[in-house]
C-alpha positions in Angstrom: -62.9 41.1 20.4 -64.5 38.5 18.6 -64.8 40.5 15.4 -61.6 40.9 15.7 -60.1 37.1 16.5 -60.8 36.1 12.6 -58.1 39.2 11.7 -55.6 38.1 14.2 -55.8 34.1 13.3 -55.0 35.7 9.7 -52.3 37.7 10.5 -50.8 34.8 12.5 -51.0 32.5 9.6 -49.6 34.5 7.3 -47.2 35.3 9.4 -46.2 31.4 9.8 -46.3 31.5 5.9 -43.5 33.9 5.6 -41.9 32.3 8.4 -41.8 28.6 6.6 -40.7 30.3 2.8 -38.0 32.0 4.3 -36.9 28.7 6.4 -36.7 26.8 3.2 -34.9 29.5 1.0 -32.2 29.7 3.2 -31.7 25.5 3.1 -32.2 25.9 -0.7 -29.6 28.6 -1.1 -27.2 27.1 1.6 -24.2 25.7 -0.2 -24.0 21.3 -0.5 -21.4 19.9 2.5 -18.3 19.3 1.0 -17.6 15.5 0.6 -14.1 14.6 1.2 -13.1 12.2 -1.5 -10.4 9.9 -1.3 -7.3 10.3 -3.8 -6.8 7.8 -5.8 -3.3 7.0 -5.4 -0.7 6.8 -8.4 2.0 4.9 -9.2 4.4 7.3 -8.3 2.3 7.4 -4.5 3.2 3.5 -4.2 6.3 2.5 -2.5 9.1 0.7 -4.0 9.5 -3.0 -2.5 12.3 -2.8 -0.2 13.0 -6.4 -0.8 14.1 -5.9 -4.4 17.5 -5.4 -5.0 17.5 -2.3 -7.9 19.9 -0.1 -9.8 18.6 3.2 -11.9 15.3 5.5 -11.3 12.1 3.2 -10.7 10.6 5.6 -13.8 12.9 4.0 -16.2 11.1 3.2 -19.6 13.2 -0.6 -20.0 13.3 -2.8 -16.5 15.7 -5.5 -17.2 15.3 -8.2 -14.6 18.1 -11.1 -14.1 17.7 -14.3 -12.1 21.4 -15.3 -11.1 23.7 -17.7 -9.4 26.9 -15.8 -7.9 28.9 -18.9 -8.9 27.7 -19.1 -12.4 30.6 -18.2 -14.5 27.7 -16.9 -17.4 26.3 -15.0 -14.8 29.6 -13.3 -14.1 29.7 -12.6 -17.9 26.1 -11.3 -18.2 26.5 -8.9 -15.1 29.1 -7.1 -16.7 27.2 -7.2 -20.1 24.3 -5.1 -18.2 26.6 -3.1 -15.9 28.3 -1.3 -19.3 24.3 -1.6 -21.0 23.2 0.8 -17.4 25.9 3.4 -18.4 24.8 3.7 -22.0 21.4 3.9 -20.9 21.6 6.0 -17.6 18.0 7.1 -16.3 16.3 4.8 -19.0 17.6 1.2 -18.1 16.3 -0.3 -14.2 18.1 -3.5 -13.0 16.8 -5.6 -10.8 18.4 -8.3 -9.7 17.1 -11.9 -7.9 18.4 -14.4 -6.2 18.3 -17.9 -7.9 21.3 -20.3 -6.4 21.6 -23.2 -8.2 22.1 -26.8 -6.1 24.7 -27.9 -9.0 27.1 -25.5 -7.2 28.0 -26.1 -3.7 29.3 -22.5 -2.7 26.2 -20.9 -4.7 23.8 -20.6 -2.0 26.4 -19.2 0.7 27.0 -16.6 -1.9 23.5 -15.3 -2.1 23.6 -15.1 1.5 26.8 -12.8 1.4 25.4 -10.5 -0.8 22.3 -10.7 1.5 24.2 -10.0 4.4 25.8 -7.3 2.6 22.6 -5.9 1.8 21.2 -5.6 5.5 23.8 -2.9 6.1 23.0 -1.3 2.3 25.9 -2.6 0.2 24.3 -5.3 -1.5 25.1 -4.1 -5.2 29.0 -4.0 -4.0 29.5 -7.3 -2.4 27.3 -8.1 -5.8 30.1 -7.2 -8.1 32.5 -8.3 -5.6 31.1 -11.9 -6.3 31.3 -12.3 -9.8 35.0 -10.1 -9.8 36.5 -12.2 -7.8 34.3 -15.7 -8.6 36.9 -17.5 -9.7 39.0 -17.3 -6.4 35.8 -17.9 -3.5 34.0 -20.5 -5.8 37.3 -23.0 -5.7 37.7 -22.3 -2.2 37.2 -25.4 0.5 35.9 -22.4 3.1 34.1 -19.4 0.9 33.2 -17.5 4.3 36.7 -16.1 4.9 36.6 -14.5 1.8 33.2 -13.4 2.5 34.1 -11.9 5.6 37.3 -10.0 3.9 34.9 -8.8 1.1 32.3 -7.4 4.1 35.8 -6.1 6.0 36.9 -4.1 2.8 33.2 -2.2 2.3 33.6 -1.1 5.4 30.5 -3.2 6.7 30.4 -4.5 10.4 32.5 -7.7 9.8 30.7 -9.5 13.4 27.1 -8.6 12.4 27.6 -9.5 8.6 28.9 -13.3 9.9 26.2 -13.2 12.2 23.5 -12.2 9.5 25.0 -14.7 6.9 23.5 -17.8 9.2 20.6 -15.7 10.3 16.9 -16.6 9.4 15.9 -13.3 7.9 19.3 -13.8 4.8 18.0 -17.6 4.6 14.3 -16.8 4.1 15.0 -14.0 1.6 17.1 -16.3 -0.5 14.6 -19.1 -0.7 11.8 -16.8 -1.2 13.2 -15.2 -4.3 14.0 -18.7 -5.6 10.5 -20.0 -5.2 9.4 -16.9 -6.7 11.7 -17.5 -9.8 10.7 -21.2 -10.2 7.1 -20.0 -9.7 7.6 -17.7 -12.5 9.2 -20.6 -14.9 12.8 -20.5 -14.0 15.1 -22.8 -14.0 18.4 -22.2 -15.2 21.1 -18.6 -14.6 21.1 -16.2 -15.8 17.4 -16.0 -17.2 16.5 -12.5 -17.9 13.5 -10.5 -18.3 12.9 -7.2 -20.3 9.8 -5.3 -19.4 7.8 -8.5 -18.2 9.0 -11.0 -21.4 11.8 -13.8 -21.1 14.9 -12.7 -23.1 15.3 -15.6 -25.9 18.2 -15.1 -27.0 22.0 -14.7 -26.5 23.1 -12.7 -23.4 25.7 -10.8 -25.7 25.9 -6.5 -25.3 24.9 -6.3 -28.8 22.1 -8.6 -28.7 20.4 -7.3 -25.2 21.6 -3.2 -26.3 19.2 -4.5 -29.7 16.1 -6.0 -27.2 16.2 -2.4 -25.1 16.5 -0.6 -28.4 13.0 -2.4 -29.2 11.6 -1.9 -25.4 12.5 1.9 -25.7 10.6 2.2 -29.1 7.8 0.5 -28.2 7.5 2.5 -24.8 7.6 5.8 -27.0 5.2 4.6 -29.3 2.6 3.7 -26.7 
């Protein structure tokens, strides 16, 4: 027995050996844990604001931004500059529009919170071009409201909730927020419009803005 303990203890160890080598094989072989990696998300991924108040696709090349006053006759002009501009440009022009009443008129800030109102129940763009269409009747008007509330009445919108949201907290906040965001940003006078981030210099004219988005559109391509 004890010569043959020294052949055992051998066998044993070698034994552990193999044991051990085969042990660490398997981890070496075993494939890495998968780490799960965040995506990064895209602009595409990110939602759109649903405070902004946009016409065309949000991939548009040219986003022309306008800070207006619903009882600024220039405004009224402008607007219907950039409608017919959108047509021209359909898929490649993005309007966004923002509210910047001015206190030289008295029936401005009402106005922005019509097209407000309007907006809650997803009509803001019509009671939009409602405004400046008919301007020149509601802005000499002693009471603007009624024809407010007979715009509101001929979308189709709930006439009682529309009154109700023109006075409410949520239309007032929205309106002053956009205005503070416009004087925060350097305006001060309607329209003021922006073309892919710069201030628009010169005259509000088709020709002249169809010439600035002509410009924006070349130097997208070329980038």
């Amino acid at each position: 027995m004890r010569r043959s303990l020294p052949f055992i203890i051998i066998a044993l160890v070698a034994l552990l050996t193999v044991g051990i080598a085969t042990t660490v094989y398997r981890v070496k072989v075993r494939p890495a844990p998968v780490t799960a990696v965040a995506a990064t998300p895209t602009p595409a991924d990110e939602k759109e604001d649903p405070s902004l108040h946009v016409r065309g696709p949000r991939e548009a090349p040219v986003t022309l931004e306008i800070y207006g006053d619903f009882q600024c006759p220039s405004c009224a002009v402008t607007s219907q500059a950039i409608d017919d501009l959108q047509k021209q440009y359909a898929g490649k022009l993005r309007i966004v529009f923002h509210e910047f009443p001015l206190a030289m008129h008295n029936h401005a800030v009402d106005a922005a919170r019509a097209a407000e109102a309007a907006g809650l129940q997803g009509h803001f763009w019509e009671m939009h071009d409602m405004l400046y269409q008919y301007q020149p009747i509601w802005s000499k008007a002693t009471n603007p409201a009624y024809f407010f509330g007979a715009y509101a009445n001929s979308l189709g919108l709930d006439v009682e909730r529309f009154r109700a949201d023109l006075q409410s907290p949520e239309v007032q906040t929205r309106v002053i927020s956009d205005a503070d965001a416009g004087a925060a940003r350097g305006v001060k006078n309607t329209p003021t419009l922006y073309i892919n981030g710069r201030e628009v210099k010169t005259l509000f004219t088709f020709e002249k803005l169809q010439a600035l988005i002509e410009e924006a559109l070349a130097a997208k391509k070329n980038s």
